[in-house]
N, C-alpha and C positions, 0 to 999 in steps of 0.2 A: 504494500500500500504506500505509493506515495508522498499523498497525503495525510497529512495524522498531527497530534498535539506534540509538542516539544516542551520538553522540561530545561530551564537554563539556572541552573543553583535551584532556589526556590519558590523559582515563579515557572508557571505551566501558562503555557501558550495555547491557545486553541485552537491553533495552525500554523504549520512551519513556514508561512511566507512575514519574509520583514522586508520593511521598508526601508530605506540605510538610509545615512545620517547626509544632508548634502548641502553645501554653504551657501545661504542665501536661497534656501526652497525650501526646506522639510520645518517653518513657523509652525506655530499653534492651528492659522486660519488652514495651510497645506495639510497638515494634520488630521486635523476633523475631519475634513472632504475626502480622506485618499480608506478614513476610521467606515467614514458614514456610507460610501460609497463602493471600493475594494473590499473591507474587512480582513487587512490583512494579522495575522497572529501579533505581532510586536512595529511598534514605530518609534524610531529614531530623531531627536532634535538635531538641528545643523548644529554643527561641533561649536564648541565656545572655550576660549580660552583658560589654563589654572590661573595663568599670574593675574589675569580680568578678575577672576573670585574672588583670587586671594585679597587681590585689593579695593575689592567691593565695587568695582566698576558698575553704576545702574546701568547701563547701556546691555548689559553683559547679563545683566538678572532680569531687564525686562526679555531675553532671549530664551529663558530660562521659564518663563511663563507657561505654568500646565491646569489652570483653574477650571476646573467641571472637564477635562478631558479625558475617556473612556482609556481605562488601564487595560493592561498594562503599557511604560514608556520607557523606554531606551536616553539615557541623554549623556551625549561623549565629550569626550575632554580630548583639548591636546595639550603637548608640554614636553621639556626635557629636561625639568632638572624635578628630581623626584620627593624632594622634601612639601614642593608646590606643589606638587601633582597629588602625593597626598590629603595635604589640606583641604585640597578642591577637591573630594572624593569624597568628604566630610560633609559639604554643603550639595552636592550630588547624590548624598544618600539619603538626606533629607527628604529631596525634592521627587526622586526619579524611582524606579521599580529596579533598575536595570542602570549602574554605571560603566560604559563603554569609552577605552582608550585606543585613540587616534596613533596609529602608526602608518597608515598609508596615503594621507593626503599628498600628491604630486607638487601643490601650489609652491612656484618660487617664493612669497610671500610666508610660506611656512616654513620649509625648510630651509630660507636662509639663514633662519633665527637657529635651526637643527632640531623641528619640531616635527610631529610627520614621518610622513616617510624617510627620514636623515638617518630618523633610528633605528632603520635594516643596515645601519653600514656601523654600529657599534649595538650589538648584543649587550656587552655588559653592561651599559649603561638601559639598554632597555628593560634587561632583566630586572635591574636594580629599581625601576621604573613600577615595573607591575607588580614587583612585591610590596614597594611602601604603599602602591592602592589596594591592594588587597586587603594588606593589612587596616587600611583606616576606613575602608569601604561598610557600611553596615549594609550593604546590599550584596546580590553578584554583579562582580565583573567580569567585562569580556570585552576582547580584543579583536580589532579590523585591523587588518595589514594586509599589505602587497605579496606577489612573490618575491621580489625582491628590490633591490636598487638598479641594477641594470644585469645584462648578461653573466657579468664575472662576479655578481654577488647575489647569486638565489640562495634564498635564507628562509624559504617560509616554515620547510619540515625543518627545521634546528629549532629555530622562536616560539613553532608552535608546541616543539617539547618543554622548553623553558618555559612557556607562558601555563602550562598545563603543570608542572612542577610547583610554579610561582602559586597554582591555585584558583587561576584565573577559569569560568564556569563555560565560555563555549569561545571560539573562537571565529571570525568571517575573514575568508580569505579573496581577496580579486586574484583574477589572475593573469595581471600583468605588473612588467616592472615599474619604479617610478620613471625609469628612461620613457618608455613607452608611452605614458601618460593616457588615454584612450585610444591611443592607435592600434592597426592589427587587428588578430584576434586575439580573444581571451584562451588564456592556455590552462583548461580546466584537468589535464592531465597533473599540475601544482596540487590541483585541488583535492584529487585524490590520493597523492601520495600524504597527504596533510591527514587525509581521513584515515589513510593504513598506519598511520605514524602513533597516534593520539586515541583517547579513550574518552574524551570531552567531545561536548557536540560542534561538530565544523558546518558550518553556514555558505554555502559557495556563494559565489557573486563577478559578474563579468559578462557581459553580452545575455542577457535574458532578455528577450524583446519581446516574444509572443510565448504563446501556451506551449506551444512544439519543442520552445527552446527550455522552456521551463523541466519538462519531461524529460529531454535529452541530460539536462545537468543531473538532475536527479540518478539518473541510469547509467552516465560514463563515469558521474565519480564516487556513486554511493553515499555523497552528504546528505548530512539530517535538514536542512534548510534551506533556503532559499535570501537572498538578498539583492533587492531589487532598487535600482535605483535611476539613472535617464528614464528607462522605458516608462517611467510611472507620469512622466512630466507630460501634461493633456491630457493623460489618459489615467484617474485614480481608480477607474474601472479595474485593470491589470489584474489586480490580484483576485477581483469574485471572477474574471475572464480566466484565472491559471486555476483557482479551486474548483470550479465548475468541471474543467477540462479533466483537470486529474480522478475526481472521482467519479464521472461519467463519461469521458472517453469523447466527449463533443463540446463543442464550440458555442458560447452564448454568441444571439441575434447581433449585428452592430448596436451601437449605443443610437439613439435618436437624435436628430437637431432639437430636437424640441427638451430633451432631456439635458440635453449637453448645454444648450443657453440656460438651464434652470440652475445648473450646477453652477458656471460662469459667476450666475449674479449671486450664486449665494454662496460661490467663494470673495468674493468681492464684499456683500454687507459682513464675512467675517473679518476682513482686513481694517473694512473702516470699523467695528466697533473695537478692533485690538489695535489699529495704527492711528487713526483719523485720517482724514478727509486726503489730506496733502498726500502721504506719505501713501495710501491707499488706492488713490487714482495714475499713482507710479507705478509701485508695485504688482498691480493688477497687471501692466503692459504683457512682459513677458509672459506671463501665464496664458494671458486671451491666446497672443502668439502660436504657445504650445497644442492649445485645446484644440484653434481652428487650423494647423495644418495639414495642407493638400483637401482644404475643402476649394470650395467656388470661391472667388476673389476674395482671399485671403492676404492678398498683400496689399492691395485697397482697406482692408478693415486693419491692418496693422498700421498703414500710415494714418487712417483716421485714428484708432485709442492712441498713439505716442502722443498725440497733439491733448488729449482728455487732462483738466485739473478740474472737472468735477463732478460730484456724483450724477448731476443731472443729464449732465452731457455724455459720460461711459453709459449712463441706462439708453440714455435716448439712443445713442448708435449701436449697441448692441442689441437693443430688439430693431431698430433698421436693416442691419445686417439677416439677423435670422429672417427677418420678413422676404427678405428679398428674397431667399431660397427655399 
């Protein structure tokens, strides 16, 4: 079977699809919509900073925001010096079901600091990493990373024995390098030898795009989970489109226009009751983007929202848009 419940420490999932953590998309308002609409097992916050925590950043705790949100939630940290990373594990365990540490972000901006991904190129600093979270974590933790830094340094089966040593309750592997960044294909063959390596539950993650591929990862590397993350942007459908597929062997209907602008607007009033007005008629751009691509003039309705600063004017063009089709 598949499909089924995944246990991670001591939280039981009610399906093994997650939504992975992604900077600047996985908010509260993306959250609800991907909760209310996919139902995937576990969902992730976009990564936030230790040393933001540490230093009580509000920018960094309104990020952090999880009020009336359906549990269980994932919310990950990045960092490399591990006295910080601890701390912040403190105020993550508080908050969150689930504290997950940052080892594979590609971002030059992260690892120039040696945050991220930086930390497949020094083990023992990462080691030293997962055990002061472990230790100060009142939750489980668990670990995303790469297969590696580039070609001359695949490290995922080592780390993933360390980080299963260290304690750490399941681990998600992508599988490409940080050289790679999203290029290629993903080399789920990592993923496996991660899953023959290890007695913790391995998450794969890398090129999942439809149900077919969902199925295949499951079958070429025998991991307990799934972690989904581009494929879900427009479409939070994804994950009831991948649990349908798995335990019935077929494919749900397309989603509707008519459905899909309902989503739209009530991903949009959750922005503006969690961003306001300004910040919320921005933010919306990108997503509309997501929802209606490779529909009917789509790049007409993109150059009309960029121009949107207000609520009256995003509603007004988005039900002109659906009308027109």
């Amino acid at each position: 079977m598949y499909l089924k419940k995944l246990k991670i420490g001591n939280v039981e999932l009610q399906n093994n699809l997650i939504l992975a953590p992604m900077a600047g998309v996985t908010d509260l308002p993306f959250r609800i919509i991907t909760k209310k609409y996919g139902n995937p097992g576990l969902v992730c916050n976009e990564m936030v900073s230790s040393k933001a925590i540490t230093f009580h950043d509000e920018k960094t705790y309104k990020m952090l925001n999880c009020q009336n949100e359906k549990r269980p939630i994932s919310m990950q940290l990045f960092g490399s010096e591990p006295e910080i990373m601890g701390q912040a594990s403190k105020v993550i365990s508080e908050l969150a079901d689930i504290v997950d540490i940052n080892m594979g972000c590609p971002a030059p901006k992260v690892v120039k600091n040696g945050d991220g991904s930086k930390l497949l190129l020094d083990l023992d600093l990462a080691k030293e990493i997962i055990c002061e979270v472990v230790k100060n974590a009142t939750k489980p933790v668990t670990l995303k990373i790469r297969k590696g830094w580039d070609k001359e340094h695949i490290v995922a089966v080592e780390l993933a024995k360390i980080a299963e040593e260290c304690g750490i309750s399941a681990i998600a592997v992508h599988g490409r390098t940080r050289d790679e960044f999203y290029a290629g294909k993903a080399d789920w063959h990592i993923i496996k030898q991660v899953k023959d390596s290890v007695h913790i539950p391995v998450i794969g993650n890398g090129d999942i795009g439809s149900e077919e591929d969902a199925k295949q990862m499951l079958e070429q590397t025998g991991c307990d989970g799934l972690m989904i993350g581009r494929a879900t942007l427009g479409n939070p459908w994804i994950f009831q489109q991948i649990n349908h597929y798995l335990a019935n062997n077929e494919k749900l209907d397309e989603i509707t226009n008519q459905e899909k602008q309902k989503v739209i607007q009530e991903h949009f009033n959750l922005l503006l009751a969690e961003k306001g007005e300004y910040t919320a008629t921005r933010e919306i751009r990108k997503h509309v983007a997501w929802y209606i691509k490779g529909m009917k003039h789509a790049t007409v309705m993109r150059e009309a929202i960029n121009k949107v600063e207000t609520k009256e004017a995003f509603e007004k063009i988005l039900s002109e848009y659906f009308k027109s089709l």
